[in-house]
Residue frames as qw, qx, qy, qz and C-alpha x, y, z in Angstrom:
[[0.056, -0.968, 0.227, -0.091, -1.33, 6.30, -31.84],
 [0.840, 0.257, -0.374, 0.299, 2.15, 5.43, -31.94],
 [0.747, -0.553, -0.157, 0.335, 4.49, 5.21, -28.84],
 [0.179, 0.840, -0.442, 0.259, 6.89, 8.26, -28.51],
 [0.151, 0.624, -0.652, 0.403, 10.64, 7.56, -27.26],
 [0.156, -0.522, 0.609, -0.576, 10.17, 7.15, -24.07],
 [0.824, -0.126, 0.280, -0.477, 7.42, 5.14, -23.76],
 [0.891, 0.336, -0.290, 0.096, 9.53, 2.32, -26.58],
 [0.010, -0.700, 0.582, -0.414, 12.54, 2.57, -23.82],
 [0.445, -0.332, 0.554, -0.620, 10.93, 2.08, -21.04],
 [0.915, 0.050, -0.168, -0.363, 8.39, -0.63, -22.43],
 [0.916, 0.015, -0.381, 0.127, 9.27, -3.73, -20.19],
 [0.348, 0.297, -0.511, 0.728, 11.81, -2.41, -17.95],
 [0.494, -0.648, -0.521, 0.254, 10.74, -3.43, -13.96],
 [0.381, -0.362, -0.367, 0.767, 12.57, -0.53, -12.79],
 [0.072, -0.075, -0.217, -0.971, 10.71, 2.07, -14.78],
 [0.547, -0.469, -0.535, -0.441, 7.59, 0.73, -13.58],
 [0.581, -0.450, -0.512, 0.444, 8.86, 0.48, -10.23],
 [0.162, -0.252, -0.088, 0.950, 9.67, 4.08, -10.12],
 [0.230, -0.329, -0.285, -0.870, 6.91, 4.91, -11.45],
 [0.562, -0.594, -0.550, -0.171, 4.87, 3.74, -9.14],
 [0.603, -0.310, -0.410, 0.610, 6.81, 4.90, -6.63],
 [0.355, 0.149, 0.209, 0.899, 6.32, 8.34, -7.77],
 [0.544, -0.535, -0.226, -0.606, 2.54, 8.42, -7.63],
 [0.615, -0.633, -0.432, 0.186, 2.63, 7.25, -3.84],
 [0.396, -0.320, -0.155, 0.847, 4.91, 10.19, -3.15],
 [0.119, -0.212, -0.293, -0.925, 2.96, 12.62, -5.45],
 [0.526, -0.596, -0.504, -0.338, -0.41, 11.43, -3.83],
 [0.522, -0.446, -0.528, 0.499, 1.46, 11.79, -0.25],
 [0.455, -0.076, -0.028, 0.887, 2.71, 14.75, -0.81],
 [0.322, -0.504, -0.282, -0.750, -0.50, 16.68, -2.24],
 [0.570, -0.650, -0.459, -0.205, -2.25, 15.02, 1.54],
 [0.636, -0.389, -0.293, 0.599, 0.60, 15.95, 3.67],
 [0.356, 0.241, 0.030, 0.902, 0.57, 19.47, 2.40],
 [0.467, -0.732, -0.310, -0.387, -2.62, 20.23, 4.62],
 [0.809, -0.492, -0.011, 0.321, -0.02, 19.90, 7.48],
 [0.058, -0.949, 0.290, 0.107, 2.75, 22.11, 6.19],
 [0.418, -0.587, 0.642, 0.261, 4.99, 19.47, 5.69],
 [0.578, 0.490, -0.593, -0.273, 6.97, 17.67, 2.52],
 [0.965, -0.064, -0.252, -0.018, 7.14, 13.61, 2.52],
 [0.587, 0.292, -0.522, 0.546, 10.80, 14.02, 4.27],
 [0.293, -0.391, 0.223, -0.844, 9.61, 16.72, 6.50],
 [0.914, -0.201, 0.015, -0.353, 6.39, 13.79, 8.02],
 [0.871, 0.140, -0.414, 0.223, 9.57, 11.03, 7.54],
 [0.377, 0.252, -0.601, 0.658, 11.81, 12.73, 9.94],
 [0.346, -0.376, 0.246, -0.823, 9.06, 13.78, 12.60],
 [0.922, -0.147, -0.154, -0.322, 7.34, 10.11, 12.46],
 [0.827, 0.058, -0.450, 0.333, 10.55, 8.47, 13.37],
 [0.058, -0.526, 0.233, -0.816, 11.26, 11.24, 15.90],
 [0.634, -0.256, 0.085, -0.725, 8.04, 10.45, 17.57],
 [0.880, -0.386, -0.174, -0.216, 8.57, 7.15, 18.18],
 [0.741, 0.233, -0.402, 0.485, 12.39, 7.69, 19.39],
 [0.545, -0.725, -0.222, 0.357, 14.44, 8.98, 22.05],
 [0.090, 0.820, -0.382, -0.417, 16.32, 11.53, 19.35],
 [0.814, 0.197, 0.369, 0.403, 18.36, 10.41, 16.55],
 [0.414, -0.480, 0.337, 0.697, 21.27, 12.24, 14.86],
 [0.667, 0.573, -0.141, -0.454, 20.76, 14.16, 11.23],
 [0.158, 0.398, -0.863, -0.267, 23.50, 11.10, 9.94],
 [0.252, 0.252, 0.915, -0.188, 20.63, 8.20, 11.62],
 [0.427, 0.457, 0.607, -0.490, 18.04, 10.08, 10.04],
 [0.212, 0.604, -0.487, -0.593, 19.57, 10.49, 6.63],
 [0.159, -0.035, 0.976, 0.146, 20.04, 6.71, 6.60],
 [0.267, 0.349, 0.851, -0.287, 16.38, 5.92, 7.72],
 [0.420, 0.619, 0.435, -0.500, 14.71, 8.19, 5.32],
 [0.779, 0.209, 0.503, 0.311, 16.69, 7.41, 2.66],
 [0.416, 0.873, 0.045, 0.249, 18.13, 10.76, 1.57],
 [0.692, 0.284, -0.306, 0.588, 21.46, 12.55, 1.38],
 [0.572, -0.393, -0.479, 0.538, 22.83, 13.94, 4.33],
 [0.108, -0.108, -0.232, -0.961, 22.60, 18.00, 2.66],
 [0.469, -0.539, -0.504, -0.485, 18.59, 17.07, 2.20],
 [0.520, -0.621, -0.580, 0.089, 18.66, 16.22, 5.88],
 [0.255, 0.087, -0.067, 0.961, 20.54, 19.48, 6.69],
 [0.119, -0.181, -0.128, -0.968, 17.78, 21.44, 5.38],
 [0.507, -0.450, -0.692, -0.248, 14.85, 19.23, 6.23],
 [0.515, -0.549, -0.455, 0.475, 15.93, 19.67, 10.40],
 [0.299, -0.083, -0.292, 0.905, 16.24, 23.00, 9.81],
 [0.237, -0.218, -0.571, -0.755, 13.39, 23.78, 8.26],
 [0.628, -0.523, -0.573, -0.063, 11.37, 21.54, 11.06],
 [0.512, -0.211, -0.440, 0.707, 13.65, 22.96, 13.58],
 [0.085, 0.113, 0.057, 0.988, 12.18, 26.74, 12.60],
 [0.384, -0.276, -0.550, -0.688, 9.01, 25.46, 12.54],
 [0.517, -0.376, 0.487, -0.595, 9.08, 24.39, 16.32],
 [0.861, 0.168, -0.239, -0.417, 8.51, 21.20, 15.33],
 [0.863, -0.147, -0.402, 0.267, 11.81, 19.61, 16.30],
 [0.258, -0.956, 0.113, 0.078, 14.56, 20.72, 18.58],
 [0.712, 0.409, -0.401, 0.407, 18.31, 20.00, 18.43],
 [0.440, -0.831, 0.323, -0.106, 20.65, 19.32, 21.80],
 [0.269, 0.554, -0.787, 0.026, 24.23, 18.07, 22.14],
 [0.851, -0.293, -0.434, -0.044, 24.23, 14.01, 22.98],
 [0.725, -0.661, 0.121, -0.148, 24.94, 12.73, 26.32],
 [0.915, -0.181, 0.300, 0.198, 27.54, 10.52, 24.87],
 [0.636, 0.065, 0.294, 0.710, 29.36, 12.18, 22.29],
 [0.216, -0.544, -0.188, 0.789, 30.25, 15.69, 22.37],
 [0.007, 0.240, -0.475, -0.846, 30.12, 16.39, 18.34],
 [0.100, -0.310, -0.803, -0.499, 27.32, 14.78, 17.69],
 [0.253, -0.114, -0.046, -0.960, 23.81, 16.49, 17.64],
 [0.168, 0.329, 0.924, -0.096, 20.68, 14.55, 18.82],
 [0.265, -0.160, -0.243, -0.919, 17.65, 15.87, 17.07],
 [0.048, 0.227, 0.864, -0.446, 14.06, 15.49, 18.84],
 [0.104, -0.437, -0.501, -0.740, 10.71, 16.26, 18.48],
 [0.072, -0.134, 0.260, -0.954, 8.58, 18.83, 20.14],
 [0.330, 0.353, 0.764, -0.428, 5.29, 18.67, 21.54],
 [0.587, 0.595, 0.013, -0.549, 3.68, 20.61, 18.23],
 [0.503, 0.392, -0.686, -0.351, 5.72, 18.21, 15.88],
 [0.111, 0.023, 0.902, -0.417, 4.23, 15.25, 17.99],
 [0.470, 0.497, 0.436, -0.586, 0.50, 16.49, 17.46],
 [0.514, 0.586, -0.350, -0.519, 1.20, 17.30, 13.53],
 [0.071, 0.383, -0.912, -0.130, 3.01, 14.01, 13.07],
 [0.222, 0.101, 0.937, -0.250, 0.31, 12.11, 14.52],
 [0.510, 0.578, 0.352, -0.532, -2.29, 13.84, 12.47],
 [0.340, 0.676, -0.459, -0.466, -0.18, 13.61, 9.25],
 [0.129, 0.326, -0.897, -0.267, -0.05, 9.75, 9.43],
 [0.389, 0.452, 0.746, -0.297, -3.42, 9.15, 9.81],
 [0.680, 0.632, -0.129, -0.348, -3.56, 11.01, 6.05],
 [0.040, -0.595, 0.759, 0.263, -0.45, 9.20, 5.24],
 [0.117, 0.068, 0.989, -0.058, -1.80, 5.83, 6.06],
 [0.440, 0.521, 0.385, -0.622, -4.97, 6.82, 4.34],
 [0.444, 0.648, -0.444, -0.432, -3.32, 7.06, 1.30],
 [0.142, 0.091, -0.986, 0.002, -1.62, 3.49, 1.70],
 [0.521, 0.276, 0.600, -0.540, -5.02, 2.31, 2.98],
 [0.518, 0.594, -0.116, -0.604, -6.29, 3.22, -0.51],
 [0.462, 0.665, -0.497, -0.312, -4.04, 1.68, -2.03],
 [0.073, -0.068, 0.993, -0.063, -3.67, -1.82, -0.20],
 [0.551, 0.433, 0.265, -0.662, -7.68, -1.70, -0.86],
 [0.603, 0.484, -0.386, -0.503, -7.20, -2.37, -4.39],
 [0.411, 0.239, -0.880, -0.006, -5.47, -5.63, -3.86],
 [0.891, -0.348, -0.285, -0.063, -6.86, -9.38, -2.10],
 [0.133, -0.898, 0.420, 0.002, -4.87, -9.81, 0.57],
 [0.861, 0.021, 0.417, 0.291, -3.50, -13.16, -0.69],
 [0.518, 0.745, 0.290, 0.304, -2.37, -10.48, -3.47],
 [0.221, -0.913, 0.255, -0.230, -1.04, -7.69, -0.97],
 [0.837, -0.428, 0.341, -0.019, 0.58, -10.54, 0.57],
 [0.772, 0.280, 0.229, 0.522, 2.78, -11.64, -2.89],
 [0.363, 0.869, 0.100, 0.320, 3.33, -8.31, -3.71],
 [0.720, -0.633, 0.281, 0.045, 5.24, -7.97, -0.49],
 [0.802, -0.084, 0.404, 0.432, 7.27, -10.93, -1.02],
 [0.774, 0.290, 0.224, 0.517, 8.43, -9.59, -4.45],
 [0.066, -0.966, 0.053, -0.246, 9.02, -6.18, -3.10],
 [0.633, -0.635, 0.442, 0.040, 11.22, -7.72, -0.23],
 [0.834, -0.027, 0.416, 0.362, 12.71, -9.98, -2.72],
 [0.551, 0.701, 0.020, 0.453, 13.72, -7.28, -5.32],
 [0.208, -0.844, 0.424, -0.253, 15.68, -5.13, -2.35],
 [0.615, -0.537, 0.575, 0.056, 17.48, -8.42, -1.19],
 [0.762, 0.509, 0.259, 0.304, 17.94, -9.15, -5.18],
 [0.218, 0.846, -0.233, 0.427, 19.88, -5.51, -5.35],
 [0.441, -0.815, 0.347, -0.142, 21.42, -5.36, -2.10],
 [0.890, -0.141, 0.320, 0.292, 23.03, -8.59, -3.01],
 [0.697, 0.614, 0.113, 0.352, 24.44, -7.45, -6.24],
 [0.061, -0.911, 0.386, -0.133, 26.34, -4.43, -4.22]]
């Protein structure tokens, strides 16, 4: 069978393989995290929640790597759901601390025990002298880009 288009693009190109993977761990979270009500941002802002004292929707944009809109809707979304709350900080008057509730506490803690089920799976597959490179050249392709900025 001959290769359509895409596949003669792509063919060889790290970052299309990198995104692809990257795709099925978020498509495989997402299908386990939806027993929990919640999308892979939705579990990202509630797990970092849970182990903070609050964090602002601009800290939690950073940390979960989306755009500050996504995190808009994400806290509100969680916020409707009881899940977090929202109060002005102690320290600055405009800014919003966002927190998490005792029911987004319980869910969180049950959603990353499927989360980390899924990774589980998947560090499984590898030795860990194997798990262990793969690392490294993970850590070394982000401090390969980040340089280049």
């Amino acid at each position: 069978m001959a290769k359509t288009t895409t596949e003669t693009v792509a063919a060889g190109r790290l970052g299309h393989t990198i995104k692809r993977a990257e795709q099925a761990l978020i498509g495989r979270k997402t299908n386990v995290l939806r027993e929990f009500g919640l999308t892979v941002p939705q579990y990202s802002v509630l797990l970092l929640l849970s182990v903070s004292d609050g964090m602002s929707a601009a800290q939690l944009a950073r940390e979960c790597m989306v755009t500050p809109q996504t995190m808009a809707t994400v806290l509100t979304n969680l916020e409707k759901a009881d899940l977090v709350f929202r109060e002005p900080s102690e320290l600055h008057q405009k800014v919003v601390v966002n927190r998490v509730t005792r029911a987004g506490h319980a869910i969180a803690k049950k959603a990353d025990k499927a989360a980390l089920r899924v990774e589980g799976s998947l560090g499984a597959e590898f030795t860990p002298e194997e798990r262990a490179r793969f690392e490294e050249y993970l850590e070394r392709t982000i401090a390969v880009l980040g340089a280049l900025e």
